[in-house]
N, C-alpha and C positions, 0 to 999 in steps of 0.2 A: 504493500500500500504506500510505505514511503518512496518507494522508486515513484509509482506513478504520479506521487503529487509533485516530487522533484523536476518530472519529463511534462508535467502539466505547466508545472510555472514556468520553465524555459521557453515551451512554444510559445507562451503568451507573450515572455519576455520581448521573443522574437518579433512575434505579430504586431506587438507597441513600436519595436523599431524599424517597422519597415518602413521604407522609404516611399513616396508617394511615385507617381508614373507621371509621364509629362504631361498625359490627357487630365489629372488631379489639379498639375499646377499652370494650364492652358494662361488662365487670367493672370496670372503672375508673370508672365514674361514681358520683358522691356527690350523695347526695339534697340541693339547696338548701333553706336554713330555707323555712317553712312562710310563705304569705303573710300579709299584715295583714286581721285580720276586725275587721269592724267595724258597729254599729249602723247604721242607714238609716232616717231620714223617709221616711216616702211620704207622695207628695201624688196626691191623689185625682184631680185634675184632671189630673194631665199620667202619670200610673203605669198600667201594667196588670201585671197577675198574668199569667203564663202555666204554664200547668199541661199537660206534653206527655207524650202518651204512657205516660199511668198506665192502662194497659189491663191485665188481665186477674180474667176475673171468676171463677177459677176459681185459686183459691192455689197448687193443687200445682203444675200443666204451662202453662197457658195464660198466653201475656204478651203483653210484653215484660216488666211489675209481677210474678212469678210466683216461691213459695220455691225451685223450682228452676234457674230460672236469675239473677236479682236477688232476692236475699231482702232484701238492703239496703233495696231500692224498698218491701216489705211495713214492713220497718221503720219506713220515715219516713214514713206514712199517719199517723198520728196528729197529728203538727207540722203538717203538709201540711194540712193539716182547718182546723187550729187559725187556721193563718196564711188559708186562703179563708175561714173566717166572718168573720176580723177584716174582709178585705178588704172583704166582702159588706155587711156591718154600718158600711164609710165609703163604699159607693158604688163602689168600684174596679172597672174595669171586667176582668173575667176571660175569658179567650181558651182554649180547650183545645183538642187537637192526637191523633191517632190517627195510627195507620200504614196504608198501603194496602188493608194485608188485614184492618183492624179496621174494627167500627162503633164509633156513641155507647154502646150500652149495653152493651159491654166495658169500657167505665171503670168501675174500682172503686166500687162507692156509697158507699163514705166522701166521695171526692172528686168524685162526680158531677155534670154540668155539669145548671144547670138552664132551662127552658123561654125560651130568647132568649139563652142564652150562644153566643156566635161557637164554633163549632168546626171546624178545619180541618184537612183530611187530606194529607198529603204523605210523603214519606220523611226524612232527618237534618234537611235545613234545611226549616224549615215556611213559608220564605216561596217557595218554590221551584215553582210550581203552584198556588198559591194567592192569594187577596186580602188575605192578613195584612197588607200593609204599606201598601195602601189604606185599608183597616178603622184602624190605628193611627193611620193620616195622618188620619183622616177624625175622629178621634174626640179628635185634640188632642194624642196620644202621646207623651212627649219622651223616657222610659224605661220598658223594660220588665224587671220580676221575674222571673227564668227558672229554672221547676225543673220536673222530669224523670227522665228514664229514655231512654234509657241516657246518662251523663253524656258521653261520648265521641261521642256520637252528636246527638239530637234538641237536647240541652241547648248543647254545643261548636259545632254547625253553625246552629243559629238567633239565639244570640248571638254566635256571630264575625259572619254577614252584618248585624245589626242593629247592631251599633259599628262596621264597617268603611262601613255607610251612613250615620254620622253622629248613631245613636241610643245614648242610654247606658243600661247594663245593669250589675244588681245580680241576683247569684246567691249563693240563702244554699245556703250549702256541705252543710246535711243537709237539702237538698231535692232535689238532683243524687243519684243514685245509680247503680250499674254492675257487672258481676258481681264483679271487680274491683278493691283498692283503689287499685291504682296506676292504672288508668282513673281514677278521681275525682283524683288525685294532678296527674295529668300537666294532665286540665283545668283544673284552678286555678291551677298555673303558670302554665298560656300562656292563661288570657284576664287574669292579670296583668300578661304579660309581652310577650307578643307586640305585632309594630310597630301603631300605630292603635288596636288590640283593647284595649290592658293601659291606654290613658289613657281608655278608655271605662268600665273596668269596675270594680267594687268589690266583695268576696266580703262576706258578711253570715251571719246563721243568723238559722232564721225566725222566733227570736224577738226575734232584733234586728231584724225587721222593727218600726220604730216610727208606728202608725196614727195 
């Protein structure tokens, strides 16, 4: 009988000190300052532009780019423009990215890929079914610009496997978009901050892209 009151109060003991789960202390979180943005060189010889998943050519319904579900992603077409002619205009080599259920000429014609540009279809991570990372390998690659739609998604999962492989990555922060602003929120943190990811990465905007 005394064993069991002894194995009685320890579990309690335990059960008093358990620690809460993060779903317990959701309301307790406080948003950390905002990471360092900062200008970027590109060098034409070792840089690609990747431009993922700017599909829908139809503004209201059709996307994943669409005012109804990313109206953000509508929003940053203009920079997004701005930043591929610079690119285009020093030789940068540009890579663009659909979803399973898309073609190429669901891409918005602001940013339309044109006759010889790489494009690859996959789902979140774009090197996943694909020859992206040959094609980078193959063409000198050392870092790649990664902007997109959905920022949680195609943008977060193509640039965590290309810094966790050893490649470094610059994402200007109004080129990432998501229905969302704590989706963009939350990926700027963790490819800041996350282990391997956050010594690879460097947030930018795309007019600190500097050609």
């Amino acid at each position: 009988m005394r064993r069991l009151l002894v194995l009685a109060a320890c579990l309690a003991a335990i059960g008093g000190a358990r620690a809460d789960t993060i779903i317990d202390d959701w309301a307790k979180v406080q948003t950390p300052p905002p990471p360092e943005v900062k200008p970027v060189a590109v060098d034409p010889k070792t840089d690609a532009l990747l431009l993922l998943d700017f599909n829908g050519f139809d503004a209201a319904t059709s996307g994943p780019c669409n005012k109804a579900l990313r109206p953000r992603c509508l929003a940053s077409l203009p920079k997004v423009k701005a930043a591929l002619d610079a690119a285009r205009a020093h030789h940068v080599l540009v890579v663009y990215s659909e979803t399973p259920k898309t073609k190429p000429l669901d891409i918005w014609p602001d940013v339309a890929p044109l006759g010889g540009d790489p494009i690859v279809r996959s789902g979140p991570d774009k090197f996943i079914g694909t020859d992206l990372r040959t094609l980078l390998e193959s063409k000198g690659i050392k870092r790649i610009i990664v902007t997109g739609t959905a920022a949680e998604g195609a943008v977060l999962y193509t640039a965590s496997d290309a810094a966790l492989h050893g490649m470094s990555v610059v994402i200007p922060v109004d080129g990432m978009s998501s229905s969302t602003l704590y989706a963009e929120q939350y990926v700027a943190w963790n490819m800041t901050h996350a282990p391997w990811i956050g010594q690879k990465t460097a947030l930018t905007t795309l007019e600190g892209l500097k050609f």
